[in-house]
ZAMARGU-4260 file (C-alpha; in steps of 0.2 Angstrom, whole numbers, plus 5000, padded with zeros to 4 digits):
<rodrens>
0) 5459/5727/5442 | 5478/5723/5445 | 5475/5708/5452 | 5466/5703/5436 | 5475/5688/5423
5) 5467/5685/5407 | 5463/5669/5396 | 5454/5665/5383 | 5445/5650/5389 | 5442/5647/5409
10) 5437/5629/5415 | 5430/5627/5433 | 5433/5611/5440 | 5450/5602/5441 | 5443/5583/5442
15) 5445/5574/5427 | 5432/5580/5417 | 5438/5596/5418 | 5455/5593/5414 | 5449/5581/5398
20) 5440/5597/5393 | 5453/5608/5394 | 5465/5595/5385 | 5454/5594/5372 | 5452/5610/5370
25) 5470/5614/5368 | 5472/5602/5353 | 5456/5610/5346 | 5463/5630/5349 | 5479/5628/5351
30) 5482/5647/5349 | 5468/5648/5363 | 5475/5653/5381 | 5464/5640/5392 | 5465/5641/5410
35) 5458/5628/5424 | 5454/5633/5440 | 5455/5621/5454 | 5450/5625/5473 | 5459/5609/5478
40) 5479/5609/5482 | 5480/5595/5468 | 5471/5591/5453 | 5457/5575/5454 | 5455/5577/5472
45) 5438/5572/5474 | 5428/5560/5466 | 5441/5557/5452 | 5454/5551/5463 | 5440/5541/5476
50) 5430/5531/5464 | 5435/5511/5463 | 5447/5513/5446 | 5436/5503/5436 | 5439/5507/5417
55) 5421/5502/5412 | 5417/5494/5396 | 5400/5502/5391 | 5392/5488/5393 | 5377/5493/5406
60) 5373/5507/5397 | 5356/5513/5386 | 5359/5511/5369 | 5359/5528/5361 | 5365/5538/5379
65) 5377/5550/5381 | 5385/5536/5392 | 5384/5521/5381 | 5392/5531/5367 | 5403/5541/5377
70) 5410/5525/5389 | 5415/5515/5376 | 5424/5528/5365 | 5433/5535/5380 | 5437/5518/5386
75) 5446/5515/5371 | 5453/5531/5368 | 5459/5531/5389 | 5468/5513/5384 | 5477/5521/5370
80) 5479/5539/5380 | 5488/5527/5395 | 5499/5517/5385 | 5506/5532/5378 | 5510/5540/5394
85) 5515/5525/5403 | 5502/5525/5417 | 5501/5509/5423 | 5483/5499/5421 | 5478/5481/5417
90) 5465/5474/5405 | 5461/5460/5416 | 5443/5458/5414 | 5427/5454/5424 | 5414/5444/5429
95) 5395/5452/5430 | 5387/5436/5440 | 5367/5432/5442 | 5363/5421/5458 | 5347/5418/5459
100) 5338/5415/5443 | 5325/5431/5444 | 5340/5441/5441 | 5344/5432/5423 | 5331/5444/5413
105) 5340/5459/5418 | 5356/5450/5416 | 5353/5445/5396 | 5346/5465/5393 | 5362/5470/5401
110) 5371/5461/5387 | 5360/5465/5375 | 5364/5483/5378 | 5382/5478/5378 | 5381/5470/5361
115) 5369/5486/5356 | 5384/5498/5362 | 5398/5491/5352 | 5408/5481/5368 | 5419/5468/5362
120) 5424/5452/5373 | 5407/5448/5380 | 5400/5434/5382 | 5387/5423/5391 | 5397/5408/5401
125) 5390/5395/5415 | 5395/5388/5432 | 5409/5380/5426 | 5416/5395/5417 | 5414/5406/5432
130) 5423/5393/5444 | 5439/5395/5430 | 5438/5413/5432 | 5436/5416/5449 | 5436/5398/5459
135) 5429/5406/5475 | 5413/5415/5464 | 5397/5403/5465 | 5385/5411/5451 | 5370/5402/5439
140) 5376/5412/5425 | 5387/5426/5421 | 5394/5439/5405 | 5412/5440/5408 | 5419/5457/5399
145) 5435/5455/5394 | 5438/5472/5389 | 5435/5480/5406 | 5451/5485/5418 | 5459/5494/5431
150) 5469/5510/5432 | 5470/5524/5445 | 5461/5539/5438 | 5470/5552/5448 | 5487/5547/5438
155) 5477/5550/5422 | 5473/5568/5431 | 5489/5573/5434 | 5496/5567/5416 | 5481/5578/5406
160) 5487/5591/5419 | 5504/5591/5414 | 5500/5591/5395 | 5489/5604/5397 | 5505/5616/5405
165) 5515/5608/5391 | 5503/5616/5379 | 5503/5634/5386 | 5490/5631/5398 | 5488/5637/5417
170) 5480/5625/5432 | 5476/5636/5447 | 5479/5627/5461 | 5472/5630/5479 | 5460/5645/5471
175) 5441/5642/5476 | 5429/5652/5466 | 5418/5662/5476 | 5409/5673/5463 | 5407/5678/5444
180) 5404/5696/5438 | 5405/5704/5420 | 5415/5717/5414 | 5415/5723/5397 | 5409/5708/5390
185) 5423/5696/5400 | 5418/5685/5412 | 5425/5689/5430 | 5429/5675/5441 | 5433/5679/5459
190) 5443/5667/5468 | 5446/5665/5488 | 5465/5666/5486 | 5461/5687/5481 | 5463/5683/5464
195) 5452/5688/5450 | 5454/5680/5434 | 5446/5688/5417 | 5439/5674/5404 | 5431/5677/5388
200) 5422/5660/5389 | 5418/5650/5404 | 5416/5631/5406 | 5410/5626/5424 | 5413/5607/5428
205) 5411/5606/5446 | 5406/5589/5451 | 5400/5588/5467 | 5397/5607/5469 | 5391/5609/5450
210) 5375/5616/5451 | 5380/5629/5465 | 5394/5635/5452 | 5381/5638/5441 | 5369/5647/5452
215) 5383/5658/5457 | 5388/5661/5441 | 5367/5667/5436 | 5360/5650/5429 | 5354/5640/5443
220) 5348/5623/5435 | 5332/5614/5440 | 5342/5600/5447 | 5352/5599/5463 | 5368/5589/5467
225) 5366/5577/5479 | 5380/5566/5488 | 5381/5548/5488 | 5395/5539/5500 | 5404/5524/5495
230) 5413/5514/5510 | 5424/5500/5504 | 5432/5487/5514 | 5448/5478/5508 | 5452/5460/5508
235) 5463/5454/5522 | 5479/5445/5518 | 5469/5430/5524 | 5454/5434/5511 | 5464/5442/5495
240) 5465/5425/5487 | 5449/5423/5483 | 5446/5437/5472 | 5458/5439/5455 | 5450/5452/5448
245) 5435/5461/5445 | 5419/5452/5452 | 5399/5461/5450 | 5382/5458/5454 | 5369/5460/5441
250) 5364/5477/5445 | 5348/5485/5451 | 5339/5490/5436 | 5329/5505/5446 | 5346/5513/5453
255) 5363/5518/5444 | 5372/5510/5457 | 5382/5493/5451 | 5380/5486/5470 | 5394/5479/5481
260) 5408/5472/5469 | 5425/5465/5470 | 5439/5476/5462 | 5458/5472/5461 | 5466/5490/5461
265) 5482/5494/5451 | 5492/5500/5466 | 5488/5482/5474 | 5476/5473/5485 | 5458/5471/5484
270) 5442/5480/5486 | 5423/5477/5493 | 5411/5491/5488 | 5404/5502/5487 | 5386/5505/5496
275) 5375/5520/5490 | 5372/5532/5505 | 5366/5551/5506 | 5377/5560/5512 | 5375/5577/5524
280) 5392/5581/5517 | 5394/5583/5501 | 5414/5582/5502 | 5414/5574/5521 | 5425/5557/5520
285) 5419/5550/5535 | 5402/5542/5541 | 5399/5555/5553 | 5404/5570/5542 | 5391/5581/5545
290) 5388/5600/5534 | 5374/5612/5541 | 5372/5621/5525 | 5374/5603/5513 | 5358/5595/5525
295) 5349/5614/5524 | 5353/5615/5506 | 5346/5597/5501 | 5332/5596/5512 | 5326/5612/5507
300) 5325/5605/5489 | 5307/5596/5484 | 5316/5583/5474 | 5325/5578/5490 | 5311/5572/5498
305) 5301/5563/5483 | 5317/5555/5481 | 5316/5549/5498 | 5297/5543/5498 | 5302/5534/5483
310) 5316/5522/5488 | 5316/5524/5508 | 5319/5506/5507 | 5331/5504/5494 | 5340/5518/5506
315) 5338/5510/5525 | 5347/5494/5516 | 5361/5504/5511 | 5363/5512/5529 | 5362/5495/5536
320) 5377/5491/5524 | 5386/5507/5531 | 5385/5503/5549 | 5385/5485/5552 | 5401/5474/5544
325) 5391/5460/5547 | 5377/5466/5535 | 5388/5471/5523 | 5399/5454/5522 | 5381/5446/5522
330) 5380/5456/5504 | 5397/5450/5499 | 5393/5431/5501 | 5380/5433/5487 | 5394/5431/5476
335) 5408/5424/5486 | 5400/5414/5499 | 5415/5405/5508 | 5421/5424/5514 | 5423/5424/5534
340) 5422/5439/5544 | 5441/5441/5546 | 5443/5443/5526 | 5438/5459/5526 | 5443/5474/5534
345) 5434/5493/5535 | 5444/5503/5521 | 5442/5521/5514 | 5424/5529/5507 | 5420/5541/5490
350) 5406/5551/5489 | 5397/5554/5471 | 5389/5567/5463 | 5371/5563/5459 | 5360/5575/5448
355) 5340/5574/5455 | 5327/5583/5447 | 5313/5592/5457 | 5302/5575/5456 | 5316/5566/5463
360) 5321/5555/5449 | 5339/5552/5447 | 5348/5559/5433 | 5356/5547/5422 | 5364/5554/5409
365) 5377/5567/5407 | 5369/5584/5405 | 5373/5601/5399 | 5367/5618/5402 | 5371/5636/5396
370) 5369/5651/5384 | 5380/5664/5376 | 5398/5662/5383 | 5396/5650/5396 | 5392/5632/5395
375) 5389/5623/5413 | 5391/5603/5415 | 5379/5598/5427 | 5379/5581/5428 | 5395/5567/5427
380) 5389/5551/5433 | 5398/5536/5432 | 5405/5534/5420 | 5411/5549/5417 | 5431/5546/5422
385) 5431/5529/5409 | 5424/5543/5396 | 5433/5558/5401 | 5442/5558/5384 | 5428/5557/5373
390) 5416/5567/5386 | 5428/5582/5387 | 5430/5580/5369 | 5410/5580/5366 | 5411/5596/5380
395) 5426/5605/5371 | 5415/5602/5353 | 5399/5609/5361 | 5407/5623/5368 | 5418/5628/5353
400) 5400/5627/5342 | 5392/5638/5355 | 5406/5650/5357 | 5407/5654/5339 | 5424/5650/5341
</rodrens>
């Protein structure tokens, strides 16, 4: 096997949760060789680099999660981690804005779970208040989160990536895994570039193709990745005014989608979005990207269909949303009712990764599986880029315990 390298630890998955695990891990074992493998030419390609650069406060989270405790750790530990690096970001804070007053209960238990989780800045302000923050939002009641902010997650990407190499540390660019083996104990992960790499630990954190890592790798999970698309429009020169910052709806309590927001972005401009659509492609960035073996795959899975049963309204809404700019701006007016058809323009999409079990419920939580040498992250949700510091910490800390190590 001359076309074999050696580490000590392998990590699967160059996103950010991937990286923040690996980082982690090199402060942890620093006489550890630890190696990510990426199938993407760049680091954070997907879902890390095509999310809306929010860096959540915590505040929607259930008390006790491993995303309550995990956002607002990481937040704070990703403030800190970007102000040492110089990557450029803004604590500029946002408005979460009830309209109609049967959205208020949910409104107080999502600050009651802020206050729960530790989020400093919050508080409960009126019309009045709202109008001073944002003159164009029209709302009954709002919290406005003044520790929320904006940076571009793929900068943060690169920066762990550079750390890591700094450390000793290897990210394999441009090598897409196509099967594992063993081989005296090692872990043997064959990649599509011809190369084989020989691990004495493995750490899969694949995102949007986590679970088929793992079934390749001989522990397929119970759940099954699904894709949700994101299309966002952006404010026109004629429309950009009437945002500042950050601007949400008070969520849906039964989805863990935020609904169609308003987000100023660090590189400039300003963002509408995103829906929530199922996607027949689980990395097609178009509304007609189409996979044969995605749609096989998903509708072959039981879960995919109770999930369907269950929320086929919630999901004709979104398409409507998806195909029909009038629909969608009709959305935005809910919380900015003076925008005008000409004050938004069709932008870029994302697509998530979203973990449902064989009864099709959605999985909110982060999750973890795995036994002996290997340790498989099945599930990142949102907010898993705000908490990619504490998260990969709490990955790294797991796996060292399980490892032995």
């Amino acid at each position: 096997m001359d076309n074999t390298q050696h580490t000590d630890i392998a990590v699967v998955g160059g996103g950010i949760v991937g990286l923040a695990t690996a980082y982690k891990l090199s402060l942890m074992l620093p006489d550890k060789k630890i190696t990510v493998i990426e199938k993407e030419k760049a680091v954070g390609h997907h879902q890390t680099s095509r999310n809306s650069g929010v860096i959540h406060s915590g505040i929607y989270y259930k008390p006790g999660s491993y995303k309550a405790r995990n956002c607002v750790a990481g937040r704070r530990e990703l403030v800190a981690f970007a102000k040492e690096h110089h990557i450029p970001h803004d604590i500029c804070g946002k408005l979460i804005v009830a309209t109609d007053p049967s959205e208020l209960p949910h409104l107080e238990r999502v600050f009651n779970n802020g206050v729960a989780n530790g989020v400093e800045n919050i508080e409960m302000v009126g019309p009045d208040r709202i109008k001073e923050i944002e003159p164009y939002c029209v709302g009954i009641k709002a919290i406005h989160v003044g520790c929320t902010g904006i940076i571009f997650f793929g900068d943060v990407a690169e920066k762990l990536a550079e750390i890591i190499k700094g450390r000793g540390g290897e990210i394999l660019l441009n090598s897409e895994v196509i099967g594992f083996s063993k081989d005296a104990g090692k872990h043997i992960i064959r990649t599509k570039n011809n190369k084989n790499i020989s691990a004495d630990y493995l750490i899969t954190t694949a995102g949007l193709q986590a679970d088929r890592i793992a079934k390749k790798e001989g522990h397929p999970s119970e759940a099954a990745i699904v894709g949700f698309r994101g299309d966002y429009y952006d404010l026109t020169e004629k429309g950009i005014h009437k945002v500042r910052n950050l601007i949400y709806p008070v969520p849906n309590p039964k989805f863990p989608f935020l609904g169609v927001h308003f987000t100023r972005m660090i590189k400039g401009g300003v963002e509408c979005g995103p829906n929530a659509v199922f996607v027949f492609n689980r990395e097609g960035y178009s509304k007609t990207s189409f996979s044969l073996r995605d749609t096989a795959e998903a509708f072959s899975f039981g879960g995919t269909w109770k999930f369907f049963y269950k929320h086929w309204r919630f999901g004709l809404d979104e398409y409507r949303g998806a195909f029909s700019k009038a629909y969608f701006l009709k959305r935005l007016r809910k919380l900015i009712p003076s925008l005008e058809m000409d004050d938004i323009v069709a932008s870029r999409c994302g697509i998530r990764a979203m973990a449902l079990s064989p009864d099709g419920e959605m999985l909110d939580d982060f999750k973890m599986e795995g036994e002996g040498n290997v340790l498989h992250v099945i599930n990142s949700p949102s907010p898993a880029a705000t908490a990619c510091l504490a998260y990969g910490g709490e990955i790294a800390s797991m796996a060292k315990k399980q490892f032995g190590l």
